[in-house]
C-alpha positions in Angstrom: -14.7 34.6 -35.5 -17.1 32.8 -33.6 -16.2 32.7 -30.0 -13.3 35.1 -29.0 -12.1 35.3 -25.1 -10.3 38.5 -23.9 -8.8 38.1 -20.4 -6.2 40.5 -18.8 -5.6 42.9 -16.2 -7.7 46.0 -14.9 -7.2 48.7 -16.9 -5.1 46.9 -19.7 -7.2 47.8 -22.8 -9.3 44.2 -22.7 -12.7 45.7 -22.9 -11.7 48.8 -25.8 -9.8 45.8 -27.9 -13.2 43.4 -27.7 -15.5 46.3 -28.6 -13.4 46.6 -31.7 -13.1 42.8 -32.6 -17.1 43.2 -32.2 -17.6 46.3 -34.0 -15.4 44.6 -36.8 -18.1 42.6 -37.6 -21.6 44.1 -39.7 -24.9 44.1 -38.3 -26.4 44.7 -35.3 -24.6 44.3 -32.3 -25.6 43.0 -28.1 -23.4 44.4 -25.4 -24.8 42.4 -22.5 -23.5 43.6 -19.3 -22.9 41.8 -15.8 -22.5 44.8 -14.0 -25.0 46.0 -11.2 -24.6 49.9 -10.6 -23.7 50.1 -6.6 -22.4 53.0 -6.1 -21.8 56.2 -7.9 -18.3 55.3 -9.5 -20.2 52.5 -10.9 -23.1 54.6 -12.1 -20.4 57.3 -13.7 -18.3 54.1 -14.7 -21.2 52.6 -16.7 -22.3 55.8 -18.4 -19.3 55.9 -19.5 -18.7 52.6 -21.1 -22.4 53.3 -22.8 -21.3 56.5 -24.4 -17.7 54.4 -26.2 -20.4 52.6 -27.7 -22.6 53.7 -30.8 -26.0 53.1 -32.1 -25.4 49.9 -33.5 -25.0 48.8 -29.9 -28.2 47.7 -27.8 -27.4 46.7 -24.3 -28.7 43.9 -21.7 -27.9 43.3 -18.4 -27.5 40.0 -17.0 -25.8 40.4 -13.5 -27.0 36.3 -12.5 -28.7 34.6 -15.8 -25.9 35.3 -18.3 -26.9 32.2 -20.2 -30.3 32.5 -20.7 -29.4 36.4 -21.7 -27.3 34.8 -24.2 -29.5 32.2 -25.8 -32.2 35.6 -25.9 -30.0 37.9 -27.3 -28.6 36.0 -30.7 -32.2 36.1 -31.5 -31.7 40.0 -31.6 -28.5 40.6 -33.0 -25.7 39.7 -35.1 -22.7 39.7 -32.9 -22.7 40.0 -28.7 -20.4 41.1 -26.8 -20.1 40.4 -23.0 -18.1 42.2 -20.1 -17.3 41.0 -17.8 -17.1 37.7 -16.7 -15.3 37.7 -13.2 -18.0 40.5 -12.2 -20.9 37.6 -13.4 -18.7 35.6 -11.2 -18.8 37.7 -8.5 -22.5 38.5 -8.6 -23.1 34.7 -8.8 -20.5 34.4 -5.8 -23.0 37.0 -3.9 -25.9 35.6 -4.6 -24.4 31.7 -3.4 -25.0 30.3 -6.6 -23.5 27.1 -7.9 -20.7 28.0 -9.7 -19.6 25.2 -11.4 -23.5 24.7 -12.2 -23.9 27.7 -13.2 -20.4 27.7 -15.9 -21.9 24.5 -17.4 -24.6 25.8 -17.7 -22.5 29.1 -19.3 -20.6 26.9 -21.7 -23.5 25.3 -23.0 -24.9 28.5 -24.2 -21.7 29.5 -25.9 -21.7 26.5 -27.9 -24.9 26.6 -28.9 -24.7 30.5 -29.8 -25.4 31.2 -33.6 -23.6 34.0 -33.8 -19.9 35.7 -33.2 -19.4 36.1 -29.3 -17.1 37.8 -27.2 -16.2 37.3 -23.9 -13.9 39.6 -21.6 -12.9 38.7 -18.1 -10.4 39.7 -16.0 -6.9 38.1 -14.9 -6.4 37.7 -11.0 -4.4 35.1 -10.6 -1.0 37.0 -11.6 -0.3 38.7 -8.4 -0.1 37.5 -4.5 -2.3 35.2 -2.6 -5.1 37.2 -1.0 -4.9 37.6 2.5 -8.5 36.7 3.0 -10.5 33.9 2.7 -13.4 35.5 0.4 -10.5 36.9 -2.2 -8.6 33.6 -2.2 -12.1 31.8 -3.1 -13.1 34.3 -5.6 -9.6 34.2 -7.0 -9.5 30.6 -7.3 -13.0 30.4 -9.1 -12.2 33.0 -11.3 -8.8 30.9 -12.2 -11.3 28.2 -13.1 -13.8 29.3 -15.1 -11.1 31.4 -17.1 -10.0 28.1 -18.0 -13.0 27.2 -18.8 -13.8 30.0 -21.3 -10.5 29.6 -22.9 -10.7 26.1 -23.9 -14.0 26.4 -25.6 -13.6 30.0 -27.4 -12.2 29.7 -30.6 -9.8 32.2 -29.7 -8.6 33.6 -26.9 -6.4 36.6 -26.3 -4.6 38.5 -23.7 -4.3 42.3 -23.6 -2.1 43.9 -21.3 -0.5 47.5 -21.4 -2.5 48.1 -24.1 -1.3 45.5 -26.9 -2.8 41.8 -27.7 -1.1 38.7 -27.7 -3.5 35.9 -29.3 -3.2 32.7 -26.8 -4.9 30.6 -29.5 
C-alpha cells in the first residue's frame, strides 16, 4: 500500500477500518489530525479517538498546513495516517483559504510521500441539497477534492454500515 483513501458516511466504520489498514503495517506509525477541539464533545470525542490508538501511534495536528505536516511527518515515521479530510476542508473553508490552492498543494505532498499513507474523509454528497448557501458550498468542495483524493491514491475504499467495498 502506498496511498489508501477511505471515504464514507459518519459513523460508518471509515476511521476504525483505516486505523487497521495502518496498524497492518510495522513500524512506527503518524496519526495527524485536522481536528480543532471546540467544544467539549470535541474534547471527549478526541480523547477518545487517542485512547483506540496505542503506543506505536504519535499524533500531529494540522487543522490548516496538512501538507507541510505531511512532508514533516514521513521523516518521523513509517506509515501516517490522516482523519479527516472534509474537517481540513472545513477548517481551510473557515479560515478563507484557497481551496483549490491549497488541494494542489495537498496532492503534491501525497505524491511525493515516502511512505504508506492513509487518508479518510467523509461522504456528503449522498443525501439532499442543503438548504443553505454555506452547506451547499462546503458540500460541493468536499465533492471535489474527494475526487481529487481518489484519483491519486492507489486505492480507495468505501466503508459504510460497517463493511469495505474497495473502489479501486
Amino acid at each position: 500500500m502506498r496511498t489508501l483513501f477511505v471515504i464514507g458516511g459518519a459513523r460508518s466504520g471509515k476511521s476504525r477500518y483505516a486505523q487497521a489498514r495502518i496498524e497492518a503495517l510495522p513500524g512506527r506509525l503518524a496519526f495527524i489530525a485536522t481536528a480543532e477541539a471546540g467544544d467539549p464533545e470535541m474534547i471527549e470525542r478526541i480523547a477518545r479517538h487517542q485512547a483506540d490508538r496505542g503506543p506505536r501511534w504519535t499524533a500531529y495536528e494540522a487543522a490548516i498546513d496538512l501538507p507541510a505536516t505531511i512532508r514533516r511527518t514521513q521523516g518521523e515515521a513509517d506509515a501516517i495516517l490522516v482523519d479527516c479530510m472534509t474537517l481540513w476542508l472545513s477548517n481551510l473553508m473557515h479560515a478563507e483559504r484557497d481551496i483549490d490552492a491549497a488541494t494542489s498543494e495537498l496532492e503534491t505532498a501525497i505524491r511525493d510521500c515516502r511512505v504508506p499513507l492513509g487518508l479518510v474523509s467523509n461522504e456528503v454528497g449522498g443525501g439532499i441539497v442543503p438548504a443553505n448557501p454555506l452547506a451547499r458550498r462546503f458540500r460541493d468542495h468536499a465533492g471535489r477534492l474527494n475526487q481529487r483524493l481518489a484519483a491519486i491514491a492507489e486505492e480507495a475504499v468505501l466503508v459504510t454500515a460497517g463493511l469495505p467495498l474497495r473502489l479501486k
